[in-house]
C-alpha positions, 0 to 999 in steps of 0.5 A, spaced: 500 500 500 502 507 496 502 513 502 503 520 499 503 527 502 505 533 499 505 540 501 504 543 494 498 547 494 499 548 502 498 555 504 505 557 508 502 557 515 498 551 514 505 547 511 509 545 517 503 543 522 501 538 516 507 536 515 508 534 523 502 530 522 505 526 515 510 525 520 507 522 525 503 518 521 509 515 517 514 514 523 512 517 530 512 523 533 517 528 533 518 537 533 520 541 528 524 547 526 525 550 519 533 551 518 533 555 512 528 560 513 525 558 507 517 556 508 517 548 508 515 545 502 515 537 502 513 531 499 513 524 502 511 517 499 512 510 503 510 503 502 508 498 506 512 491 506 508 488 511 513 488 517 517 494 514 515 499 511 520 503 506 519 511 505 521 516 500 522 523 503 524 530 500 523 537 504 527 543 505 532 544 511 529 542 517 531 539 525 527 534 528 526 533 535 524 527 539 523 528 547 523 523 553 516 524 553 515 522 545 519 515 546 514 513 552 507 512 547 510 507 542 513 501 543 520 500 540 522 502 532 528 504 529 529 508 522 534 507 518 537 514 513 540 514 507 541 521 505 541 522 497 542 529 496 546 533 502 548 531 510 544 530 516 546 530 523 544 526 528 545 526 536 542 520 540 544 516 546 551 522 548 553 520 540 553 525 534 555 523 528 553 527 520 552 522 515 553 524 508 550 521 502 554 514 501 553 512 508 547 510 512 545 512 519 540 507 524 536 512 529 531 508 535 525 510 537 525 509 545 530 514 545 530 521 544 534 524 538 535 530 534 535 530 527 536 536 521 539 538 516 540 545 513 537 545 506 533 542 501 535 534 502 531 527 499 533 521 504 529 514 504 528 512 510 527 504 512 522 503 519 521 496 522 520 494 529 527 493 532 526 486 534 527 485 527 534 486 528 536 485 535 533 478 533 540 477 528 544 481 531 542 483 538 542 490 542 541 494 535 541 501 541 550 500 539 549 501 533 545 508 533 548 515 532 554 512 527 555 513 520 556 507 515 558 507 508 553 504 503 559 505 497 563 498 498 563 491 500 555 489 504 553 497 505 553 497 498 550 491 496 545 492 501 544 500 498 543 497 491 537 492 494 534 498 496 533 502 490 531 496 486 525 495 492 523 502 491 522 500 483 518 494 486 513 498 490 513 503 484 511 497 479 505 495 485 508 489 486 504 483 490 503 483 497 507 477 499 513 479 494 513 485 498 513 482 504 519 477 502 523 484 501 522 487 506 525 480 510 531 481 506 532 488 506 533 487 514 537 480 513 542 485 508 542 490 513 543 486 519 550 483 515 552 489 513 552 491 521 555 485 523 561 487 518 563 494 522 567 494 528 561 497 532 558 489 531 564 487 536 563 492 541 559 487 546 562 484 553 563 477 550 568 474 548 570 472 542 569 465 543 562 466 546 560 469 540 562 462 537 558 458 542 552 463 542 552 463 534 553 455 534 547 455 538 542 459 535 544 456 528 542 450 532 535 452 534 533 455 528 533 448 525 529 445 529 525 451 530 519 446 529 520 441 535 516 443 540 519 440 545 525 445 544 528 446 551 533 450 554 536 444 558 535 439 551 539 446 546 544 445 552 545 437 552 546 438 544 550 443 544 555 440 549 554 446 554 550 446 561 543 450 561 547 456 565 552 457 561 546 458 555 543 462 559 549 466 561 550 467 553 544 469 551 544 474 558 550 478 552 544 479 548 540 482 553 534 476 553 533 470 554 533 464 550 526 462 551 524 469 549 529 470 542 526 462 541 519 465 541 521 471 537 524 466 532 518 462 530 513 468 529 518 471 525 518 464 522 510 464 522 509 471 518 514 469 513 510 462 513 503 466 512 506 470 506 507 464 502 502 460 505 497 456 501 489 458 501 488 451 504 493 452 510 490 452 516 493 456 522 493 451 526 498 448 522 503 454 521 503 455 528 505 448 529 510 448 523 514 453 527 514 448 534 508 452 537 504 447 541 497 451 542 493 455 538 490 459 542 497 461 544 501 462 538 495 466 536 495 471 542 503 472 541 502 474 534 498 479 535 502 482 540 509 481 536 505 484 530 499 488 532 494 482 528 491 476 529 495 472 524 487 469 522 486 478 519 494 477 516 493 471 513 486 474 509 490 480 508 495 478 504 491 473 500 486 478 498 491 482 495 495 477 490 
């Protein structure tokens, strides 16, 4: 689904607080300020890839703003900007950093921030819960406020799947290929993070590392056991239980937390390509939930709807 704000044919007074309103409705709250003393003009477009929505943004200078009383009325978001046109400064968490076309910067919603830039600039901005990358690469808040090079290497490659998405939603793709894309746009992304050195700046060694990439590779091909325990992931790996849950006590949750993320992931990906003929109970199943009821009320907190509406939505669609 296409969204699209322009402040063409706005009187000048009216410009900046219908813009304020685009903004909150395409990401969130945030106060703004005109920089270059021009009236504001502006256009947004975005595009919903299910978990992920992709924008497109172009407006003359302007600094956003995120309060502390903002970060406490939504659950946890993140963006990520690409500048085309000119830098941008960002400041979050004690971190600033300006970020010049051919870098990428990552800016969490839970956490106040300012944003700006001082002329006419054009950036596609990517949102997605921050769940998507912390469940790929743990606490995403490290990677805040830092600049990336999209020019060389994953950035790049991640950069040049980005433009040919925005050609995807301009050709109105279906609902479940857009949905597949925006899976993979996080999974590049996710990469390319892990390539910088940011990635290694955790309290764990690099042989935890090793230990706790080994195991989560274990659970997730055996996703769909039901019987999947702590106890039983610690026997197979050749670890005690308290060491497991020491490792994943590094990524700030538990396992059984990130084991639950991973089945709805796994779901939501499952529902997109699903046939008509599936049953939700047998998706709930095919990702090791045992009881429906369950798996139904976790998919509604993680995503905001039953997986019964999802499924008809996307089935609907294509």
């Amino acid at each position: 689904m296409r969204k699209h704000f322009s402040t063409q044919g706005t009187r000048p007074d009216d410009a900046i607080g219908q813009w304020r309103e685009a903004i909150a409705a395409t990401y969130f709250n945030l106060q703004l300020t005109s920089l270059d003393g021009q009236p504001l003009a502006g256009s947004l477009e975005a595009w919903d890839l299910a978990a992920v929505q992709l924008s497109r943004l172009e407006s003359t200078g302007l600094r956003y703003h995120r309060s502390a009383r903002d970060c406490r009325a939504q659950d946890s978001q993140a963006l990520l900007t690409v500048p085309r046109d000119a830098d941008v400064e960002f400041s979050q968490l004690g971190r600033t950093t300006r970020c010049s076309p051919g870098q990428y910067l990552l800016e969490m919603s839970d956490a106040p921030y300012d944003f700006g830039y001082g002329r006419t600039n054009s950036m596609w901005v990517l949102k997605f819960p921050s769940s998507a990358l912390k469940a790929r690469i743990g606490d995403p808040s490290k990677f805040s406020a830092r600049q990336y090079d999209c020019t060389t290497g994953t950035g790049r490659l991640f950069r040049d799947y980005l433009r040919l998405v925005v050609q995807h939603c301009e050709q109105q793709s279906s609902v479940n290929t857009l949905s597949l894309i925006g899976t993979h746009l996080i999974d590049l992304l996710a990469i390319s993070l892990q390539q910088h050195p940011d990635a290694l700046q955790s309290n764990a060694s690099p042989v935890r590392e090793a230990h706790l990439v080994r195991i989560k590779a274990f659970i997730l091909r055996n996703l769909a056991d039901s019987a999947l325990s702590p106890e039983g992931i610690a026997r197979a790996c050749s670890i005690s239980p308290r060491y497991l849950h020491s490792l994943f006590k590094d990524t700030g949750e538990s396992v059984s937390i990130w084991i639950k993320d991973q089945r709805l992931q796994a779901a939501y990906q499952a529902l997109n390509s699903a046939s008509s003929m599936t049953s939700i109970a047998q998706l709930a199943y095919g990702v090791g939930f045992s009881d429906q009821a369950h798996f139904s009320n976790a998919f509604r907190q993680k995503f905001g709807h039953p997986p019964s509406d999802m499924f008809s939505k996307f089935h609907s669609k294509t």
